[in-house]
LOLOVEX-79228 format. One record per residue: residue number from 1; residue in one letter; x, y, z of N, C-alpha, C, O, CB in turn. Coordinates in pm, 1 decimal. Glycine has a CB too. Layout:
// LOLOVEX-79228
i: NUM	aa: a	nu: X	nv: Y	nw: Z	cau: X	cav: Y	caw: Z	cu: X	cv: Y	cw: Z	ou: X	ov: Y	ow: Z	cbu: X	cbv: Y	cbw: Z
...
This chain:
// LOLOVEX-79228
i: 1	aa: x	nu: 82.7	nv: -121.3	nw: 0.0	cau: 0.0	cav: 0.0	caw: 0.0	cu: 85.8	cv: 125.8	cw: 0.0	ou: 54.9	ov: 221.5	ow: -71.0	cbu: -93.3	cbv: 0.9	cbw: 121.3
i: 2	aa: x	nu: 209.1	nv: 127.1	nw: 90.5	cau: 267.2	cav: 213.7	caw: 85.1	cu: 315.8	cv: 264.8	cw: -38.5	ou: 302.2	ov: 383.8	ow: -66.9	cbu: 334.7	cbv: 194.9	cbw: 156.1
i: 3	aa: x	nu: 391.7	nv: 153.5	nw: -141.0	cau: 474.2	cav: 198.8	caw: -262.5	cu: 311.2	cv: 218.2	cw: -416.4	ou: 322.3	ov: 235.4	ow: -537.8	cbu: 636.2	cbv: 24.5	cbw: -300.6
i: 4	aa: x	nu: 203.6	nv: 206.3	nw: -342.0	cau: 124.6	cav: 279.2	caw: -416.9	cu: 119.2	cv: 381.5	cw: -380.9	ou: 153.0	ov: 455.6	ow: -473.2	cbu: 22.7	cbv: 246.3	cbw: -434.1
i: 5	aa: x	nu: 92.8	nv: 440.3	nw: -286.8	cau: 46.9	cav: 577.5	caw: -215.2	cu: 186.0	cv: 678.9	cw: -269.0	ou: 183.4	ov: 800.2	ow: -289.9	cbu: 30.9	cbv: 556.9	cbw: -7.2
i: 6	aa: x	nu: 299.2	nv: 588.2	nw: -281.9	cau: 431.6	cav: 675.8	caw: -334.8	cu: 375.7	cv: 718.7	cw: -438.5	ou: 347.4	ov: 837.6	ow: -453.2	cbu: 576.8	cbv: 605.2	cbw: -370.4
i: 7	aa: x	nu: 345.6	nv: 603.8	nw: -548.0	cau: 366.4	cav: 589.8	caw: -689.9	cu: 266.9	cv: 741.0	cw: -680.6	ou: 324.8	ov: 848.4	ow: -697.0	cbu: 307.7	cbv: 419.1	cbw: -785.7
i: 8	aa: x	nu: 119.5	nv: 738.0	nw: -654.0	cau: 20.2	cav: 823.7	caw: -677.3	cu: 62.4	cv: 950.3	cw: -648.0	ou: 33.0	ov: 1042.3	ow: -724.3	cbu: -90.8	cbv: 792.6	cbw: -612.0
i: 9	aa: x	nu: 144.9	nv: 974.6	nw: -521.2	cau: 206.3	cav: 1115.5	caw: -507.0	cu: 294.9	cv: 1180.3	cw: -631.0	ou: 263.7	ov: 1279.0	ow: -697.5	cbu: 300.4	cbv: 1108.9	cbw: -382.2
i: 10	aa: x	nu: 409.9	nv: 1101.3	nw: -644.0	cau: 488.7	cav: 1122.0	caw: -761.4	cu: 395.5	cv: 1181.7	cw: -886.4	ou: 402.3	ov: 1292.1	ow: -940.4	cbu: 558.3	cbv: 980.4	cbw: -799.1
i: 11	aa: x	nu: 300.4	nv: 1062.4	nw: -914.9	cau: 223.6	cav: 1079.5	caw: -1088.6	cu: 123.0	cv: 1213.6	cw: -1034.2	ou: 66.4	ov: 1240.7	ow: -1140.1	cbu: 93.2	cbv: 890.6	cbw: -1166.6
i: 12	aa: x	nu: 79.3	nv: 1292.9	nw: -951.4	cau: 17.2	cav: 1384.5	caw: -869.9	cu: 132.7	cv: 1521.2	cw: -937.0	ou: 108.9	ov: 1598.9	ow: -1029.5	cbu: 20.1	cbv: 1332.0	cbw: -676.3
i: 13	aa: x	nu: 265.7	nv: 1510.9	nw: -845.7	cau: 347.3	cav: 1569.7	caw: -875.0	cu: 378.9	cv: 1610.0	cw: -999.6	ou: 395.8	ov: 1725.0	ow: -1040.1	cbu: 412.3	cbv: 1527.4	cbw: -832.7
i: 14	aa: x	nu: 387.2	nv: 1484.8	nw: -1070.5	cau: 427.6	cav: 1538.3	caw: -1262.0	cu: 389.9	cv: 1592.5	cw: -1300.9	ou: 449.7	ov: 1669.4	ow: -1376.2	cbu: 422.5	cbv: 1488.1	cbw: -1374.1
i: 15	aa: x	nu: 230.6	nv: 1598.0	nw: -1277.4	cau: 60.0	cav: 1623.1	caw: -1289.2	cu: 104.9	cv: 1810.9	cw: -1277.7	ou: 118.9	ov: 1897.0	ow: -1364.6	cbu: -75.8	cbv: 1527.4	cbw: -1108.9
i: 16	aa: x	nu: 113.0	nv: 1812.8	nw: -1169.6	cau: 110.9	cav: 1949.5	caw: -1146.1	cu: 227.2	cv: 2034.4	cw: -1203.9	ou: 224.0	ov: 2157.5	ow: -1202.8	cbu: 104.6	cbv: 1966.1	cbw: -1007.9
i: 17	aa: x	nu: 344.1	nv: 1951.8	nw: -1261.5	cau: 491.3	cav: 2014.8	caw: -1303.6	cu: 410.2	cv: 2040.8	cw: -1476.2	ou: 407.6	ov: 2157.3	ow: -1516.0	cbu: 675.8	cbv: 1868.6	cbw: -1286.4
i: 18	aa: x	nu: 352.8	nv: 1937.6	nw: -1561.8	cau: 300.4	cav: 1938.5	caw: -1633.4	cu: 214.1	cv: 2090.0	cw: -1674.0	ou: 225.8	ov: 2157.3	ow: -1776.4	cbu: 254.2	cbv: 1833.4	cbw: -1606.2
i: 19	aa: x	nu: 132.1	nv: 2112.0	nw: -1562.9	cau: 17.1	cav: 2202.3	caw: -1598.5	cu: 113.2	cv: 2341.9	cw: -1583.2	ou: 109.0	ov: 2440.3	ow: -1657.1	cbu: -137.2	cbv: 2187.7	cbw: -1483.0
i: 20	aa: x	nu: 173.7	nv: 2327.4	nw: -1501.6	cau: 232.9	cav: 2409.8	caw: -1467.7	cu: 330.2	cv: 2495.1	cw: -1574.9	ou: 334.5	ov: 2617.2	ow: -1589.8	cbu: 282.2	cbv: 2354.2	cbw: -1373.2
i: 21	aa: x	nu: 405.6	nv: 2392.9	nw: -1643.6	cau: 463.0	cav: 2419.4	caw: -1744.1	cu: 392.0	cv: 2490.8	cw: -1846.7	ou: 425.9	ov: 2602.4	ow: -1886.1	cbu: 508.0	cbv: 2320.0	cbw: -1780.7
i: 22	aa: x	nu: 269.3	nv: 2410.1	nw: -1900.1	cau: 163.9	cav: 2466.9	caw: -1930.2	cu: 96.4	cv: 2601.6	cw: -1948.3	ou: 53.2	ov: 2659.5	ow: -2047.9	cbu: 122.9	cbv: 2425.7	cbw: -1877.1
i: 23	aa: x	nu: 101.0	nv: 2629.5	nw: -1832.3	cau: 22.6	cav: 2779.7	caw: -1826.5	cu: 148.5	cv: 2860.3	cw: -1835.9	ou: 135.7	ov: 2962.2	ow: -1903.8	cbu: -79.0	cbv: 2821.5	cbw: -1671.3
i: 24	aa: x	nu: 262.1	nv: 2840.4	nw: -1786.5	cau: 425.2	cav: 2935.6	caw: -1800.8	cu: 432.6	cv: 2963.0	cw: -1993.7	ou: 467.3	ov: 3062.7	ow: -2057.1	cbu: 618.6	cbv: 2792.2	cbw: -1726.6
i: 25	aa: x	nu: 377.4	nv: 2809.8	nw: -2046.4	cau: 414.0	cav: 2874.5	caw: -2163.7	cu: 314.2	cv: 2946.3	cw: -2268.6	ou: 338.8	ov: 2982.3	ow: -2383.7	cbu: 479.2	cbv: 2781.7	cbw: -2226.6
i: 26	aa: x	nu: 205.5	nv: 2955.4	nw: -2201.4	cau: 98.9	cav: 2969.4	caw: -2211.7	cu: 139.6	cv: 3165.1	cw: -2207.2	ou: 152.6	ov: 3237.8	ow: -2305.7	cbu: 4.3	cbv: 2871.2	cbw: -2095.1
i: 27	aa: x	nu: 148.6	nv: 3196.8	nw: -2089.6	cau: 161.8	cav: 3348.3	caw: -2011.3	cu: 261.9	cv: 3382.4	cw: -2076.3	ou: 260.6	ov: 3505.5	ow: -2075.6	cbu: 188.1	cbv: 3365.3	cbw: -1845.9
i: 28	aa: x	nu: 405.6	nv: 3322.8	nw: -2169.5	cau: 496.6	cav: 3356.8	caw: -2173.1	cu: 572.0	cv: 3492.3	cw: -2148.5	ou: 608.8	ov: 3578.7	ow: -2228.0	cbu: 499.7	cbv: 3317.5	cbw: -2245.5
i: 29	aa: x	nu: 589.1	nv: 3476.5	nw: -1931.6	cau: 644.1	cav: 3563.0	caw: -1912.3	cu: 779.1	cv: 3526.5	cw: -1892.7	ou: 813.0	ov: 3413.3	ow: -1858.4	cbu: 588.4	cbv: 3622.9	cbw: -1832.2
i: 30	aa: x	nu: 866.0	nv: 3631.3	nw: -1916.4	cau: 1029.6	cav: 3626.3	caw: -1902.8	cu: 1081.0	cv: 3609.0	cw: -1748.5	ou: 1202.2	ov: 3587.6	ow: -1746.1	cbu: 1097.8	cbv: 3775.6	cbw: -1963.5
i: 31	aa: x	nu: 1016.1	nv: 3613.1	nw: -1609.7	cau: 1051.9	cav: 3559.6	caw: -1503.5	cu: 987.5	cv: 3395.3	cw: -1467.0	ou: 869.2	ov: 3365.7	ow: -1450.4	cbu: 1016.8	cbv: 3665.5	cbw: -1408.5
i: 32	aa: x	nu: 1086.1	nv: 3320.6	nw: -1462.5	cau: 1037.3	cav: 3155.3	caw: -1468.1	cu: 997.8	cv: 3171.7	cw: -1336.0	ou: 901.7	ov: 3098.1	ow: -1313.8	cbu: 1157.6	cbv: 3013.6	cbw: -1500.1
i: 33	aa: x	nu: 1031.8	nv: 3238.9	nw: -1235.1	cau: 967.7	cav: 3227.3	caw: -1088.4	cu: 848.9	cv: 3270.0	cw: -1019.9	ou: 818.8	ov: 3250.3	ow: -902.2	cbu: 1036.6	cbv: 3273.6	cbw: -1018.1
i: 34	aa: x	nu: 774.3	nv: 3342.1	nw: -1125.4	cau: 665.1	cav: 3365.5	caw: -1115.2	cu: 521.2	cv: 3236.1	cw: -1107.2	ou: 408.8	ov: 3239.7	ow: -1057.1	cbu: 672.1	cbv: 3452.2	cbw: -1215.7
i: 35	aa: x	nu: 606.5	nv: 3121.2	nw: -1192.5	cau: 531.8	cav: 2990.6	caw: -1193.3	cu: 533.4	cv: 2949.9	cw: -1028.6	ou: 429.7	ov: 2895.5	ow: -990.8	cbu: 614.0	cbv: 2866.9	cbw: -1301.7
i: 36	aa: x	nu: 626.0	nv: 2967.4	nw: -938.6	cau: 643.4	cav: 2932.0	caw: -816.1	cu: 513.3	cv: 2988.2	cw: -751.8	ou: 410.7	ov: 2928.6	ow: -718.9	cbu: 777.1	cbv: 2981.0	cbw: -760.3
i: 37	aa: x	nu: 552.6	nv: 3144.5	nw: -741.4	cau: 487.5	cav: 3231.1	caw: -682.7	cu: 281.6	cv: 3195.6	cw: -738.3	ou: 200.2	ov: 3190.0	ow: -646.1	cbu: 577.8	cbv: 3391.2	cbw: -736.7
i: 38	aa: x	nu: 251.7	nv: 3184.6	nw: -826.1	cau: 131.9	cav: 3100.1	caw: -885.7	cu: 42.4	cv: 2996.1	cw: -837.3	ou: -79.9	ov: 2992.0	ow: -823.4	cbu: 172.2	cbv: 3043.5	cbw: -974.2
i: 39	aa: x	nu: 158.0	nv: 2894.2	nw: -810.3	cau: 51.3	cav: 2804.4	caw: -695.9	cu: 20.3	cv: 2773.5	cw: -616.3	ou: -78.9	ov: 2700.6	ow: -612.7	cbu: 28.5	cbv: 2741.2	cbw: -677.0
């Protein structure tokens, strides 16, 4: 149960690096740290 509950966090994580990326290139603003400040 445990090394599911990993797996789901991780694929969660990508999930959000994904969208994230997403909307950065989406907004294309010239400070990448603004994606931080965002969520």
């Amino acid at each position: 149960m445990k090394i599911k509950k990993l797996i789901s966090i991780i694929l969660i994580g990508l999930l959000l690096l994904g969208l994230g990326s997403i909307c950065y290139a989406e907004e294309e603003d010239p400070d990448p740290w603004n994606v931080t400040y965002n969520m």
